[in-house]
DRENFITI-9195 format. One record per residue: x, y, z of N, C-alpha, C, CB in turn. Coordinates in steps of 0.02 Angstrom, whole numbers, plus 32768, in hexadecimal, padded with zeros to 4 digits. Glycine has a CB too. Example, Ala and Ser with C-alpha at 12.3 -4.5 7.8 and 13.67 -1.06 7.14 Angstrom:
2
82947EE4818682677F1F818682947F5B818682357F2081C482827F90816282AC7FCB816582858002818A82C07FE2811E
END
This chain:
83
6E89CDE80CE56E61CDAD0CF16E83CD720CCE6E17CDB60CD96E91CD4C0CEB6EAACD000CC66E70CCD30CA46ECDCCCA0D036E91CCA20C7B6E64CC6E0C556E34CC500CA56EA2CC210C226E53CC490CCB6E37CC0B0CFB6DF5CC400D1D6E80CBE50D446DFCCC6A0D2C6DBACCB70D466D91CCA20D146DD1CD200D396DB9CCCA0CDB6D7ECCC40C966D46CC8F0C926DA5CCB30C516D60CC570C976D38CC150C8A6D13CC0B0CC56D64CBD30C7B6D1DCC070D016D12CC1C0D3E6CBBCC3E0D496D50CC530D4A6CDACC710D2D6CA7CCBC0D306C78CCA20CF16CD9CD1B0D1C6C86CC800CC16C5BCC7C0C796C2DCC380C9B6C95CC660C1E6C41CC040CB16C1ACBC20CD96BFBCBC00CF16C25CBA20CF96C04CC070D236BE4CC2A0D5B6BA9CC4B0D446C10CC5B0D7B6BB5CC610D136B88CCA40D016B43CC530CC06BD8CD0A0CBA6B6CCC260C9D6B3BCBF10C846B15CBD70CC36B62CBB00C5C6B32CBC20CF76AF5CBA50D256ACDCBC10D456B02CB850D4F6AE1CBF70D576AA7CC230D5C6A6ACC360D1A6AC9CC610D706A90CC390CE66A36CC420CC66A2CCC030CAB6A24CC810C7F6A40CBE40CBD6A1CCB900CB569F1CB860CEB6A54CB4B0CB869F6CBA00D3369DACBA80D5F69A4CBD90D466A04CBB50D9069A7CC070D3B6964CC390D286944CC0C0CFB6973CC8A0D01695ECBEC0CB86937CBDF0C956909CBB10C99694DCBDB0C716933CB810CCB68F0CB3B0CEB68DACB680D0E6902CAE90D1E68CECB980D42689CCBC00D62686ACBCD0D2E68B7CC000D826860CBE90D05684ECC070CB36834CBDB0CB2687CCC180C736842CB9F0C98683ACB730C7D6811CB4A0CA7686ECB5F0C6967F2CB420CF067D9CB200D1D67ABCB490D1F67FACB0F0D5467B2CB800D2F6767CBBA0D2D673ACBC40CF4677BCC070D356762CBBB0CB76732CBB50C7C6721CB760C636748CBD50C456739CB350C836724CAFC0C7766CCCAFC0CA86768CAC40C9266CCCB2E0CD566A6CB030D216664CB470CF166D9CB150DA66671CB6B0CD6663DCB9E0CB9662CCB660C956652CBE90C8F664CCB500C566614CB310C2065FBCB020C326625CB1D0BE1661DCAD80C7A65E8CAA40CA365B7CAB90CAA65F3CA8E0CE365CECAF30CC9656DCB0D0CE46545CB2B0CB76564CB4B0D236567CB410C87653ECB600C4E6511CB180C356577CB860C096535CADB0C2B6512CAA20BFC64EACA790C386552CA690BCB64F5CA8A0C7464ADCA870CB26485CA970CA564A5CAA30CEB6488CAE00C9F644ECAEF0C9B642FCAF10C676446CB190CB1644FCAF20C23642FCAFB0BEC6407CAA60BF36469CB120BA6641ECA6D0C2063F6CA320C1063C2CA3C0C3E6419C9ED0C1763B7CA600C7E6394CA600CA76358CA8D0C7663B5CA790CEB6363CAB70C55632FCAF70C2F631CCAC70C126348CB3E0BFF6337CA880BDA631CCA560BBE62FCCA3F0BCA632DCA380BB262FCCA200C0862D5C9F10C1B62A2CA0B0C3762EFC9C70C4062ABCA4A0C4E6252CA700C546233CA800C1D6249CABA0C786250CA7D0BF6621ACA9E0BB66202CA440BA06253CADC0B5D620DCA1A0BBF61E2C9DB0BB66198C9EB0BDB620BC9950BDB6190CA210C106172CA0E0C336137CA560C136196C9FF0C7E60F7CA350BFB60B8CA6A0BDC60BDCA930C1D6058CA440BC960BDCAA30C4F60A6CAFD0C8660E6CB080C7B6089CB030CF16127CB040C866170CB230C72615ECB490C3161B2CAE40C64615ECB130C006150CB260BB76137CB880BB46103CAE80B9960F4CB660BC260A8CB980BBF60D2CBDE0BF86043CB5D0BF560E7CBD30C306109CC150C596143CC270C3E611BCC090CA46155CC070BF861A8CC2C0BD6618CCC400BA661F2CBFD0BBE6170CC400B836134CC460B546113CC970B5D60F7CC060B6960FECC7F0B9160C9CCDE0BAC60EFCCFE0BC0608CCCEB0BEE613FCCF70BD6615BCD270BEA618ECD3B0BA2617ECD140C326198CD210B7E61C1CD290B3B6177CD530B2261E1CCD10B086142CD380B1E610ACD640AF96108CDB40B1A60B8CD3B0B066107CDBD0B5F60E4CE030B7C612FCE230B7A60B4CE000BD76173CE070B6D619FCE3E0B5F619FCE480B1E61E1CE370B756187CE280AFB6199CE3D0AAC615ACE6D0AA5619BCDF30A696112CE5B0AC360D9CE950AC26105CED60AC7609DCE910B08612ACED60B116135CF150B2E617FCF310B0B6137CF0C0B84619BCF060ACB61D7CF340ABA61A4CF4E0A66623DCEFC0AB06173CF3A0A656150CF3E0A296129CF830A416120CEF70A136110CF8C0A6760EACFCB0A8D6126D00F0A9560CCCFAB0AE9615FCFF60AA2619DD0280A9761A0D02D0A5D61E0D0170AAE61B7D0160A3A61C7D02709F76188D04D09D161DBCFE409D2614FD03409EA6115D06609CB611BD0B609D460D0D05309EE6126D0C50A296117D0EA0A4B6151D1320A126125D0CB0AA26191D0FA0A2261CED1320A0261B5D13C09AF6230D1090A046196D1110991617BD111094C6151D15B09586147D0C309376113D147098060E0D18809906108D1C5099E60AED17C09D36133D1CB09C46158D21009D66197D2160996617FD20D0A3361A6D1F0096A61C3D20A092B6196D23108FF61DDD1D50904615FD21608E4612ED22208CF6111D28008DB610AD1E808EF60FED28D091F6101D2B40936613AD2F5092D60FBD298095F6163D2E50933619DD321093A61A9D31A08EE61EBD31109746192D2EF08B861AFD2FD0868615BD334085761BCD2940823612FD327087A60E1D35108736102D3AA088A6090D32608C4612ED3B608AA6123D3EC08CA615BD42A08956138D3DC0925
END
């Protein structure tokens, strides 16, 4: 292989992942767009009292229902240390 390939093949091989990396780099720019969308759109509903109050009861009845699990496996530890 000569100097002139070498450099050639090495130029070749930089513009190409300069090419991937603005790909990379365009796809994870257009995510944290939409990530900071929506995180302003969620904002701006929690201005609004019925948004509020329906994020509210649904954060409440899953935390009921991981609190009712954790009992349940509490009750059946309980149990099998009795036997």
């Amino acid at each position: 292989m000569s100097i002139k390939e070498f450099f050639k093949n090495a130029f070749n091989d930089m513009k190409e992942d300069a090419k991937a990396q603005h790909e990379l780099d365009k796809a994870q720019f257009n995510a944290v767009k939409a990530e900071s969308k929506a995180q302003w759109e969620e904002a701006k509903a929690m201005g609004r009292p019925e948004t509020r109050k329906a994020m509210m009861k649904d954060i409440r009845q899953t935390q009921i229902k991981e609190a009712n699990e954790r009992t349940l496996l509490a009750q059946e530890r309980i149990e099998k240390t009795k036997k």
